[in-house]
C-alpha positions as CSV (number, residue, x, y, z in Angstrom):
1,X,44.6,-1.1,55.3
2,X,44.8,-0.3,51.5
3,X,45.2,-2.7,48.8
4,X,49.3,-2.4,48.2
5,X,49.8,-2.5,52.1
6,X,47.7,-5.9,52.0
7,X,49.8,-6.6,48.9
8,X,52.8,-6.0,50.6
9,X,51.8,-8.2,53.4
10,X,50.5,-11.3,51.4
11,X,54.4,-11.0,49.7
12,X,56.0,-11.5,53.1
13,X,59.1,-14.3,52.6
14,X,58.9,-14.4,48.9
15,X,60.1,-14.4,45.9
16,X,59.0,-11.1,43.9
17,X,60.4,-10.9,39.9
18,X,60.5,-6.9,39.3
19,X,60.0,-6.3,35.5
20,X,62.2,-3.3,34.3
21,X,59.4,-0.6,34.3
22,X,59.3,-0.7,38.0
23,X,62.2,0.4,38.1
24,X,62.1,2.7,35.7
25,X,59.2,4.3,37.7
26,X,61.0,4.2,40.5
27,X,64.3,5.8,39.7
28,X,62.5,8.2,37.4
29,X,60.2,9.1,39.9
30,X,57.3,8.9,37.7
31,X,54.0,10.0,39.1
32,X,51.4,7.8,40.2
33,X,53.8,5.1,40.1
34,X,56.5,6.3,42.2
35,X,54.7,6.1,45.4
36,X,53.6,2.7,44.6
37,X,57.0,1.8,44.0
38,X,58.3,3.7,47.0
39,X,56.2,1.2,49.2
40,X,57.3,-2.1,47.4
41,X,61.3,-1.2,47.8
42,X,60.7,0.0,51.1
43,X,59.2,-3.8,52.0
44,X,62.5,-4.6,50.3
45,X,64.5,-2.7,51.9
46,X,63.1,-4.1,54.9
47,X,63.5,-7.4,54.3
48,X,60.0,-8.0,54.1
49,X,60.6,-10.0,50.4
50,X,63.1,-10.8,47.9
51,X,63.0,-8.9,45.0
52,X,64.5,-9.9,41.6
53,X,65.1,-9.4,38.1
54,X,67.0,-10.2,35.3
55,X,70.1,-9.5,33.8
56,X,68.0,-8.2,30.6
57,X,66.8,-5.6,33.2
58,X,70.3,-4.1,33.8
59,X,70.6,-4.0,30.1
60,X,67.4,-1.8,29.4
61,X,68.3,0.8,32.4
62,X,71.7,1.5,31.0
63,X,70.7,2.6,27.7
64,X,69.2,6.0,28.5
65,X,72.0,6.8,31.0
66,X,74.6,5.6,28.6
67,X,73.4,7.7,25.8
68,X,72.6,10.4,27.7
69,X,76.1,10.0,28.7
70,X,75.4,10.4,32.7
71,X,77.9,8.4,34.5
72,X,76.2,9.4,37.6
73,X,73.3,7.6,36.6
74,X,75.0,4.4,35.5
75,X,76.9,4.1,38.9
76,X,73.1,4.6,40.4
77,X,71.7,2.3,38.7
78,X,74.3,-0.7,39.0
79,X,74.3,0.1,42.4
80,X,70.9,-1.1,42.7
81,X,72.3,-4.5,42.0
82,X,75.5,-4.8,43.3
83,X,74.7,-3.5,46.5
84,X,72.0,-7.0,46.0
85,X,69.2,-4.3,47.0
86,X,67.6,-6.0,43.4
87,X,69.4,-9.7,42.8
88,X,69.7,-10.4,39.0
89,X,69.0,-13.8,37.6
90,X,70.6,-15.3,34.6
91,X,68.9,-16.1,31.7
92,X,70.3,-19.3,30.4
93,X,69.7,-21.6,27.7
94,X,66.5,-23.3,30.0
95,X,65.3,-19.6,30.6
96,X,65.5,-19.1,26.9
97,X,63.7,-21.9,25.7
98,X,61.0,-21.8,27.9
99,X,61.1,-17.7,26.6
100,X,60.9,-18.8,22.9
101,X,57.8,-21.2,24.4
102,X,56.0,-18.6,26.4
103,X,56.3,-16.2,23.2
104,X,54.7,-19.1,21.1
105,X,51.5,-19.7,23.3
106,X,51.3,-16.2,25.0
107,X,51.7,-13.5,22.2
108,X,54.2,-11.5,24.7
109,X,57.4,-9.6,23.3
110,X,60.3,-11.4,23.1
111,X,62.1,-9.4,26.0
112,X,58.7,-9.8,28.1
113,X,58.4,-13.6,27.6
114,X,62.8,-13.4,28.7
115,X,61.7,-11.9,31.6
116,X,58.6,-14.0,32.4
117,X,60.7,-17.2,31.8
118,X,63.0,-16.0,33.9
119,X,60.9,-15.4,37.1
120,X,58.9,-18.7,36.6
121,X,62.2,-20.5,36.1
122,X,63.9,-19.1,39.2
123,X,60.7,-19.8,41.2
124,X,59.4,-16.2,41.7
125,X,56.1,-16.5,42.9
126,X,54.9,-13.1,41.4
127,X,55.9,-10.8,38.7
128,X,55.5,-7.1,38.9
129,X,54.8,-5.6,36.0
130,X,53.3,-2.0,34.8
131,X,52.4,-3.6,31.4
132,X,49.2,-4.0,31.2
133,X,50.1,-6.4,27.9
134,X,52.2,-8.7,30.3
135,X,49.4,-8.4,33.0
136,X,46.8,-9.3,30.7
137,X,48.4,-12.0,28.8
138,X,51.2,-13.9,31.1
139,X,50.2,-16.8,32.4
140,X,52.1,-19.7,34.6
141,X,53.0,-17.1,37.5
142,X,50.9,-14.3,39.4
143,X,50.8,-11.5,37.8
144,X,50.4,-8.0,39.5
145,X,49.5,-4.5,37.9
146,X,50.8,-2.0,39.3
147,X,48.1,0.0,37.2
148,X,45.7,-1.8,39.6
149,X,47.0,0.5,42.0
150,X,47.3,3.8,40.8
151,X,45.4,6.8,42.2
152,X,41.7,7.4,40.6
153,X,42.9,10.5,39.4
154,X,45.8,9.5,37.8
């Protein structure tokens, strides 16, 4: 069994916070990344775990698709979430806070520390990230790389 199978597995019944690049990677169909992906939203897609993200997230997908004007693209992608295939969080004032505190102690971007606040405070137990910055730095939650996976050739 390779290491995102057993990845996959060790997630079963949880609580997994998708950062936007993900996502990106997945509806983009980037290379090297899209297989991974392909394999964490079919466990999904199965049921296998939860996934989530934050509202932020829908925010940073629509802006290519928006000014690219693609409405094709923009239906895609907020079907993602109303369909509840990815549930969006909210990132209140608690969220926020403990955002503005993770960006003081962890030296992460502000929209990174919004997003890690947001998984910790939800009770994610993982955040899936292909920053290495965010994988490197974030602390308070697991943190997997999807960079850690990629193909040796890649």
């Amino acid at each position: 069994m390779g290491a995102l199978s057993t990845l996959v597995q060790r997630l079963a019944g949880q609580s997994v916070y998708f950062d936007t690049n993900p996502i990106i990677y997945f509806l983009n169909q980037t290379p090297g990344y899209f297989d991974i992906c392909v394999e964490l939203f079919q466990a999904v897609e199965d049921g296998r775990f939860n996934a989530y993200s934050g509202d932020l997230c829908l925010t940073e997908l629509l802006v290519k698709p928006l000014r690219d004007n693609d409405p094709i693209q923009v239906r895609h992608i907020k079907g993602l979430f109303d369909d509840g295939f990815v549930q969006l969080l909210s990132h209140d004032r608690a969220v926020l806070e403990l955002a503005a505190q993770i960006r003081a102690t962890q030296n992460l971007r502000m929209i990174d520390a919004v997003h890690a606040a947001t998984a910790i405070h939800h009770r994610c137990s993982v955040i899936i990230t292909g920053d290495k910055g965010i994988a490197k730095r974030l602390k308070g939650i697991e943190v997997v790389d999807l960079n850690e996976f990629l193909p040796a050739d890649a």
